[in-house]
FIMAR-82305 format. One line per field, with one value per residue: x, y, z of N, C-alpha, C, O, CB in turn; residue in three letters; residue number from 1. Coordinates in Angstrom, 3 decimals, m for minus. Each point is the difference from the previous one (the first is absolute). Glycine has a CB too. Example, Ala and Ser with C-alpha at 12.3 -4.5 7.8 and 13.67 -1.06 7.14 Angstrom:
residues 2
n_x (13.190|1.542)
n_y (m5.690|2.223)
n_z (7.800|m1.966)
ca_x (m0.890|0.820)
ca_y (1.190|1.190)
ca_z (0.000|0.060)
c_x (0.900|m0.770)
c_y (1.200|1.090)
c_z (0.000|0.730)
o_x (1.036|0.509)
o_y (m0.019|1.108)
o_z (0.665|0.169)
cb_x (m2.928|0.675)
cb_y (m1.154|m1.736)
cb_z (0.581|m2.314)
aa (ALA|SER)
i (1|2)
END
This chain:
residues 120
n_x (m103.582|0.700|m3.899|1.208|m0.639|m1.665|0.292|m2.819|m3.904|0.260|1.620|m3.437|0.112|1.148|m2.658|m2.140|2.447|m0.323|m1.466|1.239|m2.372|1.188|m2.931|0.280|3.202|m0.960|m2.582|2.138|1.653|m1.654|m2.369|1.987|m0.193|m1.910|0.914|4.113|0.769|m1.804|m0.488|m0.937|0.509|m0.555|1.463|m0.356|4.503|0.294|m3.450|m0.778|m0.305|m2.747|2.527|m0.736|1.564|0.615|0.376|m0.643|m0.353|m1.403|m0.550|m0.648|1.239|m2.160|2.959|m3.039|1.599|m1.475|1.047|0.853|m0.661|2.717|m1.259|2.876|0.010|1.583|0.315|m1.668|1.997|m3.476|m1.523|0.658|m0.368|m1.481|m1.661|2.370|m1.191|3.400|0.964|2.828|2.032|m0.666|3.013|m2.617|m1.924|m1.048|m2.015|m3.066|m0.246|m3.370|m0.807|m1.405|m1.522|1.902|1.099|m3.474|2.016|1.856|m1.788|m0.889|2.810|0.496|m1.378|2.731|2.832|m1.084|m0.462|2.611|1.933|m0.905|m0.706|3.137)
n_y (m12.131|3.100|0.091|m1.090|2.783|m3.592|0.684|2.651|0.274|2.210|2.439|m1.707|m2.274|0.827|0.678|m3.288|0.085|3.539|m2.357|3.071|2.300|0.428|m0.178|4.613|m0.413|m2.297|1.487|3.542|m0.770|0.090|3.026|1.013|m1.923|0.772|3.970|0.030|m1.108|m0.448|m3.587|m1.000|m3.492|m0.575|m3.048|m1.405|0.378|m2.352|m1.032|2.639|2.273|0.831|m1.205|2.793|m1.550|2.862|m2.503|m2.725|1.534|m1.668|3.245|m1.172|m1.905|1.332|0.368|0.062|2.590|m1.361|2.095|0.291|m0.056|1.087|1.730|m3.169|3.090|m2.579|2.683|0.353|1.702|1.809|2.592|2.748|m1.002|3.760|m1.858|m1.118|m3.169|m1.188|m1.321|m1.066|m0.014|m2.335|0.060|0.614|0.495|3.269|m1.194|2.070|m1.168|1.934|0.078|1.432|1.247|m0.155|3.471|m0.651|1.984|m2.587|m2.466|1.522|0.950|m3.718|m0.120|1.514|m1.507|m3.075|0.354|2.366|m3.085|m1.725|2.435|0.739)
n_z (28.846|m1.331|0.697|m3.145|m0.399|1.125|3.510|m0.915|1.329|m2.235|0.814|1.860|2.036|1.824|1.424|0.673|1.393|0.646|3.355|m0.336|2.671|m3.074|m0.993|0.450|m0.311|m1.944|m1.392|1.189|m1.275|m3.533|m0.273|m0.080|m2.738|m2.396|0.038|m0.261|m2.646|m2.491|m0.455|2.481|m0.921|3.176|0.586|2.312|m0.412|1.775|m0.634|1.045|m3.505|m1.082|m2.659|m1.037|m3.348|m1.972|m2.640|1.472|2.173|2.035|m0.328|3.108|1.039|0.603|1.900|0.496|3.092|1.887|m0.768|m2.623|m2.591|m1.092|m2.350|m0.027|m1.516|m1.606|m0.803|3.521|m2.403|m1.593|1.995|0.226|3.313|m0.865|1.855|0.673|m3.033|m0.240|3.469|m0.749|0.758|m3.423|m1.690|m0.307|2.021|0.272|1.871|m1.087|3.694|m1.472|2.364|m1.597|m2.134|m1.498|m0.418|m2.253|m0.810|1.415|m1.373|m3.178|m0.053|0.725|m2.058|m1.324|0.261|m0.733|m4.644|m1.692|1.238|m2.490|m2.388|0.628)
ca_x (m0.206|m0.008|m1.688|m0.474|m1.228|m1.166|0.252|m0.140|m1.372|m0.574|0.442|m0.878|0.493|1.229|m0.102|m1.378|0.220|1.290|m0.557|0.929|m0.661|0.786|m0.209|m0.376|1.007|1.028|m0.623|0.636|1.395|0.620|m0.389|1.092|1.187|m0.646|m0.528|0.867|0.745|m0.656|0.914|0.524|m0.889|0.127|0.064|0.069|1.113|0.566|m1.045|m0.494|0.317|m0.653|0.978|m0.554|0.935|m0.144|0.852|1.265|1.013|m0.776|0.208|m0.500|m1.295|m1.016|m0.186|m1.331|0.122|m1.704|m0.204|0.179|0.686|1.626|0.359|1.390|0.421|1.271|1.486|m0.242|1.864|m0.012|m1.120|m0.042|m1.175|m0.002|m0.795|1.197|m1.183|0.727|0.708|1.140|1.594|m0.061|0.341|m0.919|m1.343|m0.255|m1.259|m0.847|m0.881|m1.143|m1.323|m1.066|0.075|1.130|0.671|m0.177|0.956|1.556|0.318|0.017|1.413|1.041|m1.016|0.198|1.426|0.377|m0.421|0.923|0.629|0.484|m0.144|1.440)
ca_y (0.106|1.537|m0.217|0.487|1.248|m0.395|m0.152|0.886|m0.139|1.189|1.032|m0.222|m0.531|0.755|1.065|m0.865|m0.948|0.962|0.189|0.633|1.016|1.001|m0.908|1.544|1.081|m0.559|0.078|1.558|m0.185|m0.351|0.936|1.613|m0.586|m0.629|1.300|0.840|m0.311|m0.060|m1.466|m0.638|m0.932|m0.326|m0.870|m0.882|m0.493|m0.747|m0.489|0.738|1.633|1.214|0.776|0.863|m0.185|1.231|m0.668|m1.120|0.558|0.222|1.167|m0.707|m1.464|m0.055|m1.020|0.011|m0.477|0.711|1.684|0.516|m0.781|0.365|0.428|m0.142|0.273|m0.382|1.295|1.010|1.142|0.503|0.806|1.435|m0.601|0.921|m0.607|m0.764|m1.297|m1.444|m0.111|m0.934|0.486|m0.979|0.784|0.247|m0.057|0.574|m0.509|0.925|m0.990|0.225|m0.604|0.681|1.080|0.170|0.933|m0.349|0.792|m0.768|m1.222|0.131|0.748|m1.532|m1.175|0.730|0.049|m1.573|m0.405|0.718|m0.865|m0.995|m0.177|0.444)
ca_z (m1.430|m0.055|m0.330|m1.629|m0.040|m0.114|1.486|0.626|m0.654|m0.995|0.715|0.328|0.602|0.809|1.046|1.031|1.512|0.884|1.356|0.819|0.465|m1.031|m1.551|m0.827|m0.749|m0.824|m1.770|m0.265|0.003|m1.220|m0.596|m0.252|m0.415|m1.889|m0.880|m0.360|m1.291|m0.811|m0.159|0.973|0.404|1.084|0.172|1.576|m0.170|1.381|0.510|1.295|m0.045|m1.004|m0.679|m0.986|m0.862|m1.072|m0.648|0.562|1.425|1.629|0.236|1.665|0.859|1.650|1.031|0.802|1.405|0.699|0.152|m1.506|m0.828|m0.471|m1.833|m0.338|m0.972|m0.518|0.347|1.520|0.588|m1.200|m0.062|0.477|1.546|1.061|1.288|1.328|0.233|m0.253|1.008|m0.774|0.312|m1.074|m1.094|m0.834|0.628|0.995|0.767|0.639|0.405|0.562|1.069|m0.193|m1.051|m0.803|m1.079|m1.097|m1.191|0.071|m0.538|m1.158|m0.988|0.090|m1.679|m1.144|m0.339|0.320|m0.642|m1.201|0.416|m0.701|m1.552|m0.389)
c_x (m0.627|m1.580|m0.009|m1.280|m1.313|m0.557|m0.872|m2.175|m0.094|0.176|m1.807|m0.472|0.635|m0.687|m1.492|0.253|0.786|m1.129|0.539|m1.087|0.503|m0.568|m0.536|1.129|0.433|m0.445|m0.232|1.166|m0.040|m0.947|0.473|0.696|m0.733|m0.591|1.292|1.130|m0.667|0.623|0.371|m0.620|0.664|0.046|0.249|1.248|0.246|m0.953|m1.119|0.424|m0.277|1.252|m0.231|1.178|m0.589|0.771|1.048|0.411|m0.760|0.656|m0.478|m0.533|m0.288|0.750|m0.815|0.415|m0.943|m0.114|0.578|0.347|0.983|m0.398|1.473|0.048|1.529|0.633|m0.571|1.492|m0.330|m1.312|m0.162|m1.085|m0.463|m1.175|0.398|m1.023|0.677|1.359|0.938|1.106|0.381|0.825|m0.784|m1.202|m0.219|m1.625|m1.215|m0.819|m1.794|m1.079|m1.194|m0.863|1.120|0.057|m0.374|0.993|1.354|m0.111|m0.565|0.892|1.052|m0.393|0.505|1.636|0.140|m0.768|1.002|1.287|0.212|m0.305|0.741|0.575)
c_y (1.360|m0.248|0.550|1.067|m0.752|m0.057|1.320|0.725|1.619|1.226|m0.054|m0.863|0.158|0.651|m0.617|m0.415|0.952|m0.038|1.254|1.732|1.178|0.375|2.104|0.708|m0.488|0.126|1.871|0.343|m0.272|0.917|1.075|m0.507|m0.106|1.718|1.169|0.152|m1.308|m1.510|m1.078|m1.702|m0.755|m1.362|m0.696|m0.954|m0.570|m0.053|0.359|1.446|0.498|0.517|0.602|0.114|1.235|m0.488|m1.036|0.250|0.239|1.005|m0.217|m1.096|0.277|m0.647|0.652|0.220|m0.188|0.955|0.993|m0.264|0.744|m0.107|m0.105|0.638|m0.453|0.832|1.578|1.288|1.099|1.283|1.032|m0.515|1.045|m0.012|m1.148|m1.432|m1.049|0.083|m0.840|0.770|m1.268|0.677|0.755|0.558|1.122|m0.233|1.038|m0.683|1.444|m0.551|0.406|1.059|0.430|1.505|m0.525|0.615|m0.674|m1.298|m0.065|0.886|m1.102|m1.048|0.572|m0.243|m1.580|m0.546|1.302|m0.822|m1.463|0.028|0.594|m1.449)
c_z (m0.301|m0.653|m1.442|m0.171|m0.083|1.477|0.195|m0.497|m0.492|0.853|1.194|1.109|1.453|1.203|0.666|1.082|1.047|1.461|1.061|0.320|m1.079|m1.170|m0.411|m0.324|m1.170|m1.135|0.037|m0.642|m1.953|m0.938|m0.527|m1.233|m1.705|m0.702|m0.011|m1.305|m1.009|m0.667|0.839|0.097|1.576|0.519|1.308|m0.392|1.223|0.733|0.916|m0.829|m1.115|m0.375|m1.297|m1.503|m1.394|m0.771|0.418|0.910|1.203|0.512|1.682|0.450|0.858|0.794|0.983|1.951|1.102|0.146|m0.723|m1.460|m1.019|m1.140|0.177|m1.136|m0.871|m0.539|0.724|m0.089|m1.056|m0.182|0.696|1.276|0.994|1.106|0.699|0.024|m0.713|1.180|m0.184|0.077|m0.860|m1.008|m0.786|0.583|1.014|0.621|0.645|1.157|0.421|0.899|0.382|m1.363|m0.195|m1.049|m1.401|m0.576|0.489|m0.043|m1.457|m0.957|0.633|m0.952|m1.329|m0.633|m0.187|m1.762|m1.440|0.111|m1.259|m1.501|m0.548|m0.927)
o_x (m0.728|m0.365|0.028|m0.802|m0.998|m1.164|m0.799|m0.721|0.808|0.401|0.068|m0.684|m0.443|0.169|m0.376|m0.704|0.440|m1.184|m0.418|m0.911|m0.516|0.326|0.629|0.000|0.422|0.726|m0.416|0.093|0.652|0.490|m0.336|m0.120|0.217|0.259|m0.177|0.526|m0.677|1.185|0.421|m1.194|1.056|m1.195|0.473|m0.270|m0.657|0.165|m1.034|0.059|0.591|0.771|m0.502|1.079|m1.016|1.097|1.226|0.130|m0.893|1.216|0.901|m0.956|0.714|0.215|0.064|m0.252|m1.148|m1.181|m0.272|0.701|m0.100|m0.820|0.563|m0.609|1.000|1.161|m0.111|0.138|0.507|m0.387|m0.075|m0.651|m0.242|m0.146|m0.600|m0.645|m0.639|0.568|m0.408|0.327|1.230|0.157|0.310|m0.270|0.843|m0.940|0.309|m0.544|m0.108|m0.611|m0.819|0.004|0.909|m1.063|0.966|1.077|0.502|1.153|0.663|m0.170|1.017|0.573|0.492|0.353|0.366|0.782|0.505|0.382|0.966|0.367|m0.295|1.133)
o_y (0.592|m1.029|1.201|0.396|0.708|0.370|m0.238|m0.030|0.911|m0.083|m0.049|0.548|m0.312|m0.282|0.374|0.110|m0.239|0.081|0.328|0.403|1.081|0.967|0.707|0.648|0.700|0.059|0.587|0.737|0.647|0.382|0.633|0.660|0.585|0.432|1.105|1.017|m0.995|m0.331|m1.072|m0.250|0.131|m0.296|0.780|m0.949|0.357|0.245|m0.589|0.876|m0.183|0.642|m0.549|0.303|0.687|m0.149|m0.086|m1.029|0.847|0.111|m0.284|m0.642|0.589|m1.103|1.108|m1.114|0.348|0.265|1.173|m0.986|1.227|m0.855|0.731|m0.650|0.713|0.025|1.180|1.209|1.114|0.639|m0.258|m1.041|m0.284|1.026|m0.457|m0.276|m1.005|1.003|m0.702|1.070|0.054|1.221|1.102|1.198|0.136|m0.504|0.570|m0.992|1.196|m1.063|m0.377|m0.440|m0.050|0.415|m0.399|m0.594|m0.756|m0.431|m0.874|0.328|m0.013|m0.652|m0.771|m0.312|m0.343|m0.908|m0.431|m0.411|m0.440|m0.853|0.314|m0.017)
o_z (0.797|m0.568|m0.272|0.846|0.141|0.160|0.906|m0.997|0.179|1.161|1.228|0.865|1.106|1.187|1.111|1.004|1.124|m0.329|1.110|m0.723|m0.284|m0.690|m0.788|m1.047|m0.921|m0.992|m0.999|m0.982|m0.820|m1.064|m1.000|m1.032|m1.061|m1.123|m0.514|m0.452|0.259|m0.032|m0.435|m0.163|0.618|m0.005|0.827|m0.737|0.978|1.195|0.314|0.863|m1.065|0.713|m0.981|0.510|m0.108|0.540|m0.071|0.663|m0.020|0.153|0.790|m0.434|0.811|m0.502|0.533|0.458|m0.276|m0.225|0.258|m0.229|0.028|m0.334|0.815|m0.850|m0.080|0.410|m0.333|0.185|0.135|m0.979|1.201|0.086|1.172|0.664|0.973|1.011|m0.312|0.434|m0.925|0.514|m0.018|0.038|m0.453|m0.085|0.887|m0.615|1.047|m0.485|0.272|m0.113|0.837|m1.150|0.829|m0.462|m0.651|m0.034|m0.833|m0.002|m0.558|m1.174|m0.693|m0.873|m0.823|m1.137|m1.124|m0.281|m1.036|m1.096|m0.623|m0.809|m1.153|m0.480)
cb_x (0.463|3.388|m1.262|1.539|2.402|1.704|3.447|4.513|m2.099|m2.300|2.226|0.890|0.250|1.366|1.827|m0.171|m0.108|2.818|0.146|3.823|0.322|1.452|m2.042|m2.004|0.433|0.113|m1.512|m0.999|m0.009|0.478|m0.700|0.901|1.029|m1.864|m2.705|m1.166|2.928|m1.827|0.343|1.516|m1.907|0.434|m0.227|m2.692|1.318|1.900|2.533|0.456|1.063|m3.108|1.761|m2.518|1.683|m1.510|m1.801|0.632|2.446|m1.781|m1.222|0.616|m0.135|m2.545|2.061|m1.053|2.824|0.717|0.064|m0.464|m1.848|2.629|m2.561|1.104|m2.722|m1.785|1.607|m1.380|2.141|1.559|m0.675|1.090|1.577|1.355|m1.078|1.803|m1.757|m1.267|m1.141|m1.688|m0.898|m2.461|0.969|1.244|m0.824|2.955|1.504|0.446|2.955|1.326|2.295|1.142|m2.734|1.016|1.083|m3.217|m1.802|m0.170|m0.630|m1.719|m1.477|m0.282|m3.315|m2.331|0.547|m1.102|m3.115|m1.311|m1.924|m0.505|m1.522|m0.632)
cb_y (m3.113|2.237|m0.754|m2.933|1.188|m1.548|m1.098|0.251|m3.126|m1.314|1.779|0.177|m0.038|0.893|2.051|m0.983|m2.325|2.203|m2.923|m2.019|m2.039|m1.852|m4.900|m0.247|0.168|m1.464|m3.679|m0.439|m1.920|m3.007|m1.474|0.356|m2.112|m3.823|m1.502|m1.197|1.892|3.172|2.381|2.892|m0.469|2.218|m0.177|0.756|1.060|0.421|m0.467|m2.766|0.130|0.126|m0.767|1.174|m3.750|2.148|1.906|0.545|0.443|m2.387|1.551|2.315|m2.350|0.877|m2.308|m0.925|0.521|m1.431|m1.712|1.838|m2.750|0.038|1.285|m1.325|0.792|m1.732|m2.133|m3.930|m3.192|m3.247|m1.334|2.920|m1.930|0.240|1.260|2.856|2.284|m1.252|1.306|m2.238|1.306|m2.268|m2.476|m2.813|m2.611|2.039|m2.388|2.304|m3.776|1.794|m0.142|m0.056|0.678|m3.301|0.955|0.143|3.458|1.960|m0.167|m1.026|3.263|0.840|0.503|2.119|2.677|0.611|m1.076|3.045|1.691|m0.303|m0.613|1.854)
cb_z (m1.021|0.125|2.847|m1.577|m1.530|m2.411|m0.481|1.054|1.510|m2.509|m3.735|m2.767|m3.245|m3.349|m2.506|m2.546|m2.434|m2.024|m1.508|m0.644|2.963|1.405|1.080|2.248|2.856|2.343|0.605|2.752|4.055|1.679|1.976|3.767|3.776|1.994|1.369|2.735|1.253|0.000|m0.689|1.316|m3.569|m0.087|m2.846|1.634|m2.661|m1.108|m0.898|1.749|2.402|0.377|2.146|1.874|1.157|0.552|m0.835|m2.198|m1.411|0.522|m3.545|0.586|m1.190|m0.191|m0.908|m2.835|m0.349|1.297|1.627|1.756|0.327|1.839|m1.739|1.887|1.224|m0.632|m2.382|1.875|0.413|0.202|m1.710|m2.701|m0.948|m2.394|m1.990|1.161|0.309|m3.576|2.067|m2.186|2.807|0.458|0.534|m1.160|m1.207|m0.355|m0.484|m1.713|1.086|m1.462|m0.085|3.456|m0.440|0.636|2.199|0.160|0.404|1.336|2.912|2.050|0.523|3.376|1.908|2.184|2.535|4.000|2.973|1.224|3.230|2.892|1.089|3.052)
aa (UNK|UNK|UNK|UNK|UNK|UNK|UNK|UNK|UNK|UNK|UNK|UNK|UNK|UNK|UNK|UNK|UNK|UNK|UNK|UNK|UNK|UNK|UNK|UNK|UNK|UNK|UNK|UNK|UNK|UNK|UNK|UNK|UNK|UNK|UNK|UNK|UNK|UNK|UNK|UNK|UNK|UNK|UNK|UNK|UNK|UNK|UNK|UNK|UNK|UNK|UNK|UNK|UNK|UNK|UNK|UNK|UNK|UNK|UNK|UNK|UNK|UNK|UNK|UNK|UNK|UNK|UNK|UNK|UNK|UNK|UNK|UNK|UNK|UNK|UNK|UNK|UNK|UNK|UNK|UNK|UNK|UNK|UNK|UNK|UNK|UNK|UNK|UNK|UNK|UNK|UNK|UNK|UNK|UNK|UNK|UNK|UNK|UNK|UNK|UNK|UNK|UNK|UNK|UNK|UNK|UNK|UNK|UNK|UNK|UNK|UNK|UNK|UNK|UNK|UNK|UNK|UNK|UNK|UNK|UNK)
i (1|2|3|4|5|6|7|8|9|10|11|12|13|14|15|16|17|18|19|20|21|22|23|24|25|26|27|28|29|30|31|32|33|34|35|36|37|38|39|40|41|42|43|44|45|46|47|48|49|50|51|52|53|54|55|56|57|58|59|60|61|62|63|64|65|66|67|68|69|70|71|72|73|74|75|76|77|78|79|80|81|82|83|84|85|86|87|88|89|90|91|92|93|94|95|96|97|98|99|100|101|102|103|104|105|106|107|108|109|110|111|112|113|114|115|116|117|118|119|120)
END
């Protein structure tokens, strides 16, 4: 059975029980993300995934792993990338992973493009 949005807990919620070794990149990870565009909001979908949205449209999802963690950009194909940090071959989705520190300025111009994306 499919999890409704009541099924799903708060974004708050979400990141208390996280246990994972990943859990510091991952509230890095979203730090970048929320102070880079403007409007953004953030929600816990399919019950397990930090998802970042912009007028309705989901622009990225967390998946959490043990040793790293992944930004889906749902129109990834659609996004300029000159630092080589999205990965795929999907029609659409493209995929950044991290395991560590990270290319802030190049992932806050994927945030940037991926959200002009959806307030198109």
């Amino acid at each position: 059975m499919a999890k409704t949005k009541a099924d799903n807990p708060t974004v708050p919620e979400y990141l208390e029980k996280l246990s994972s070794p990943m859990k510091p990149l991952l509230l890095e990870l979203r730090q970048t993300i929320m102070g880079t565009a403007n409007d953004l909001r953030e929600d816990v979908k399919w019950g397990n995934c930090l998802t970042f949205s912009l007028n309705g449209k989901n622009i990225i999802q967390t998946v959490l792993g043990k040793d790293k963690v992944t930004l889906i950009f749902f129109e990834g194909v659609n996004l300029k990338d000159p630092m080589r940090l999205l990965q795929g071959e999907g029609k659409k989705v493209r995929s950044a992973r991290f395991t560590a520190g990270f290319n802030k300025s190049a992932l806050q111009a994927l945030v940037r493009a991926a959200a002009k994306i959806a307030g198109s």
